[in-house]
C-alpha positions as CSV (number, residue, x, y, z in Angstrom):
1,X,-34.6,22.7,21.4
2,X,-37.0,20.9,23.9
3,X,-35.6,18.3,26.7
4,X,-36.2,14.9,25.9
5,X,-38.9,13.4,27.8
6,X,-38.6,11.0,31.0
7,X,-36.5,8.6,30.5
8,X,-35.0,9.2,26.7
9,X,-31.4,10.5,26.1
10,X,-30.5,12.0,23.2
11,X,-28.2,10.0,20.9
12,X,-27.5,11.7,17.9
13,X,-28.5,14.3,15.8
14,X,-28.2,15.4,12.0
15,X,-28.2,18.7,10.2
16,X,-30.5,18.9,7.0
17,X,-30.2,22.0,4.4
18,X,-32.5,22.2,1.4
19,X,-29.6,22.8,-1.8
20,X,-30.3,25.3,-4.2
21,X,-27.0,26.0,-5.7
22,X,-24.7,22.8,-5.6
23,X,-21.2,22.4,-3.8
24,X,-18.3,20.0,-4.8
25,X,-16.9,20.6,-0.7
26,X,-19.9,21.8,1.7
27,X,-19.7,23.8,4.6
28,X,-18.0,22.3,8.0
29,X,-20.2,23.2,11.1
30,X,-18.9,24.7,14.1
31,X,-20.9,25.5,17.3
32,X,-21.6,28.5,18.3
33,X,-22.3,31.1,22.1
34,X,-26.5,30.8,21.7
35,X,-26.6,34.4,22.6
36,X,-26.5,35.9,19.4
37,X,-29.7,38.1,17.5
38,X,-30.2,37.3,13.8
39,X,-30.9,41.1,13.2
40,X,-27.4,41.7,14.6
41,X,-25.3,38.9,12.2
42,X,-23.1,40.7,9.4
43,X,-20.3,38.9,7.6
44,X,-18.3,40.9,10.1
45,X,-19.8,40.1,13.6
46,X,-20.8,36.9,13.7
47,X,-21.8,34.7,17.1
48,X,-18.6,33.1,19.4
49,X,-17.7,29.8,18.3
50,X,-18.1,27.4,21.7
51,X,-15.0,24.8,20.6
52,X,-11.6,24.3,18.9
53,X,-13.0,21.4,16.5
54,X,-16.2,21.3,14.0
55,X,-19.2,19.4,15.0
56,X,-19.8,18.1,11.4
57,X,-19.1,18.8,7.7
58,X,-20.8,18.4,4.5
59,X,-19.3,16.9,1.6
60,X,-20.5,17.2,-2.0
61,X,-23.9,18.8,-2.0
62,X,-26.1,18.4,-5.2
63,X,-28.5,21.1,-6.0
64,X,-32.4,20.7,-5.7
65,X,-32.4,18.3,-2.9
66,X,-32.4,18.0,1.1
67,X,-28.4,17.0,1.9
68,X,-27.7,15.9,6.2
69,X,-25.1,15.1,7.7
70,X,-24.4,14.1,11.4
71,X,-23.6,16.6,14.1
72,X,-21.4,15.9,17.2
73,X,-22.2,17.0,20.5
74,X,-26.0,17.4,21.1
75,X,-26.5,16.0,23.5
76,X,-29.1,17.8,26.1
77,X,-32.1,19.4,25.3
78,X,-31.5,23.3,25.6
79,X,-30.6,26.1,23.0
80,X,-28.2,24.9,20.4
81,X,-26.7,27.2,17.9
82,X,-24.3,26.6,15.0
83,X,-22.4,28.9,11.9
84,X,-21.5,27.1,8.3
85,X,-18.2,27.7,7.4
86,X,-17.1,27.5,3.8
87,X,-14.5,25.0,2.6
88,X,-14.1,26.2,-0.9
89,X,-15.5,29.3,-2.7
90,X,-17.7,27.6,-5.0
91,X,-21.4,29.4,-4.5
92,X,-23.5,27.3,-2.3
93,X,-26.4,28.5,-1.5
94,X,-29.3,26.8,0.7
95,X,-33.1,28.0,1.9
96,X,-33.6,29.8,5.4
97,X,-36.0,29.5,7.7
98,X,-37.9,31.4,5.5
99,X,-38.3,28.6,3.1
100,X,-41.3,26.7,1.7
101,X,-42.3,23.7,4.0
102,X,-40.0,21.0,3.3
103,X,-37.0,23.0,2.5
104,X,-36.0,25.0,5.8
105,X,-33.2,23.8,8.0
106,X,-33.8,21.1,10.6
107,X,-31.8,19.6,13.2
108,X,-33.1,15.9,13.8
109,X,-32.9,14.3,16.6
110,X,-32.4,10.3,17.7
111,X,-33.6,9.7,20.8
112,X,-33.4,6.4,23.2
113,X,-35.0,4.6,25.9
114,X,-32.8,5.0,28.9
């Protein structure tokens, strides 16, 4: 993630995930060591989380549409890196990076005038 420029600070920031199959109690959001290789992420060795508490948590996500939700503690520019854990067992699924335009992850930033 790129610095903010001269004089803005970054204020807040919001997860968005493309739905594809729908949740009744989405996936809380924890951070996570940025050290990690995708091509080395099983079910079994997954990245360090960096804190005790979540940074966020999705509620009800409906299928076919882009669902966000805030994120706490972005604040600096700098790698960021985060895991979804599940809440319930209940099949939701979401697009990757891989995605058509539109429907990949993104992590929004708000920025402000210092």
């Amino acid at each position: 993630m790129p610095s903010p420029a001269d004089g803005e600070s970054i204020v807040g920031a919001r997860l968005s995930l493309y739905v594809t199959n729908a949740a009744a109690d989405g996936p809380a959001i924890w951070r996570t060591v940025p050290d990690w290789a995708e091509d080395t992420v099983t079910w079994g060795a997954q990245p360090a989380r960096s804190g005790t508490a979540s940074a966020g948590n999705f509620g009800n996500m409906n299928a076919g549409r882009l669902v966000s939700t805030s994120v706490s503690g972005v604040t600096t520019g700098g790698d960021v890196s985060f895991q979804l854990y599940a809440d319930a067992n209940d099949g939701l699924s979401v697009t990757s990076r891989e995605g058509a335009p539109g429907t990949r992850p993104q992590l929004v930033l708000t920025l402000s005038a210092r």
